[in-house]
N, C-alpha and C positions, 0 to 999 in steps of 0.2 A: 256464492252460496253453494256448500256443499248437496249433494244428492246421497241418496241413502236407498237408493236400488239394486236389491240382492242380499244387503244383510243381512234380512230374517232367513235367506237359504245357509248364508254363511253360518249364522247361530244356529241352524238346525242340523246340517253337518258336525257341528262342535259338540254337540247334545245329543247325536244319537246315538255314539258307540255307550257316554254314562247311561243314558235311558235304557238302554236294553241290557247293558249289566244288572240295572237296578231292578228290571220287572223279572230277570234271570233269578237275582238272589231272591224275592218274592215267591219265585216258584220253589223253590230249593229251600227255602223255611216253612213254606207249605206242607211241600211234600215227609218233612222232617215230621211236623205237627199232625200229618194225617196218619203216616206210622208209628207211632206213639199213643195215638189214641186208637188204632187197630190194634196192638200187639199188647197193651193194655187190656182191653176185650179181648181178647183172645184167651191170654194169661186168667180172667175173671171168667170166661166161659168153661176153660181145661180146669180149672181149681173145683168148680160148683159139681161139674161132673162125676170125678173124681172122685168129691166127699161123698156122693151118693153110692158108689162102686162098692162090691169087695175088695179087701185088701189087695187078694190074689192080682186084680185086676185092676187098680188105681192107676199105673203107672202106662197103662196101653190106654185105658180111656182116657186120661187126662191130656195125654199126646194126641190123639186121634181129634178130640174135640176141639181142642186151641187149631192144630193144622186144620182141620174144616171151615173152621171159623176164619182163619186168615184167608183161605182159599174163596171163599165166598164173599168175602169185601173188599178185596181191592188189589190192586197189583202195586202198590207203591210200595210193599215188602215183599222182598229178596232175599232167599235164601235163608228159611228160618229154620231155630232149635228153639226144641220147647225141650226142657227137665222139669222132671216132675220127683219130689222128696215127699215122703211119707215118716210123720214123726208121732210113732205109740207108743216112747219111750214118760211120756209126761202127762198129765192127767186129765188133760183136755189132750185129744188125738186132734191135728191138723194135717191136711196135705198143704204144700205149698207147690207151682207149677209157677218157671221162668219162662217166656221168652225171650229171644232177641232174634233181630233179622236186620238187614244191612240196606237202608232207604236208596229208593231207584233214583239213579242219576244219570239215568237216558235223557239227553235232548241237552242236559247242561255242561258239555265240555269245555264253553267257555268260558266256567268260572275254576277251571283248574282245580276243582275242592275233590280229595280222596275219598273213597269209602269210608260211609257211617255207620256203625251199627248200634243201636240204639237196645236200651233192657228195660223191661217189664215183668214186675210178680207180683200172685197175688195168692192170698196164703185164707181156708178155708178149716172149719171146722169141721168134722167128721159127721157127719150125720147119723147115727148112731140105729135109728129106728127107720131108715129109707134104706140103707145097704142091701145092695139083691144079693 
């Protein structure tokens, strides 16, 4: 009669370097999904702004307000650019405001994945009768 004392250590050795890859990439599609829906809002926070603005001054508040906004939720974005495009060449006036910022990849070195930078825009009418 064979004995089977130790196998479950044996198969849990064999299992934990995949298991911890797997709850690593878990973290690392997380974190991709939480900047994305941050810099999303941010992008929809810098545009609403904006449209409210004078012109003179669309392109500093729409900036000002997307970076606040990022700064205020969360640190899983790095290193952001917001642009901000002002267009009154056409007969509806729109600002549109981009960002992008590059998802934090502190803790996961080892899944060997480069830097991401991910893009968000969101493009707003001018508000025509709110403009200070």
């Amino acid at each position: 009669m064979k004995r089977d004392e130790g196998s479950a250590t044996v198969e849990l050795v064999l299992l934990a370097p995949i298991l911890t890859i797997l709850v690593l990439f878990v973290v690392y599609a997380g974190r991709g999904a939480e900047v994305l829906t941050q810099i999303q809002h941010a992008a929809d926070q810098g545009a609403r702004a904006a449209s409210m603005a004078h012109p003179s001054r669309m392109q500093s508040v729409g900036q000002q307000s997307a970076l606040r906004d990022l700064e205020q939720n969360g640190a899983a974005c790095i290193d952001p650019v917001v642009n901000v495009a002002f267009d009154d060449e056409s007969t509806i006036q729109t600002v549109l405001v981009e960002v992008e910022c590059a998802v934090n990849n502190a803790g996961l070195n080892l899944l060997g994945v480069d830097e991401r930078r991910l893009h968000a825009e969101s493009i707003e009418v001018i508000d025509r009768w709110r403009v200070d």
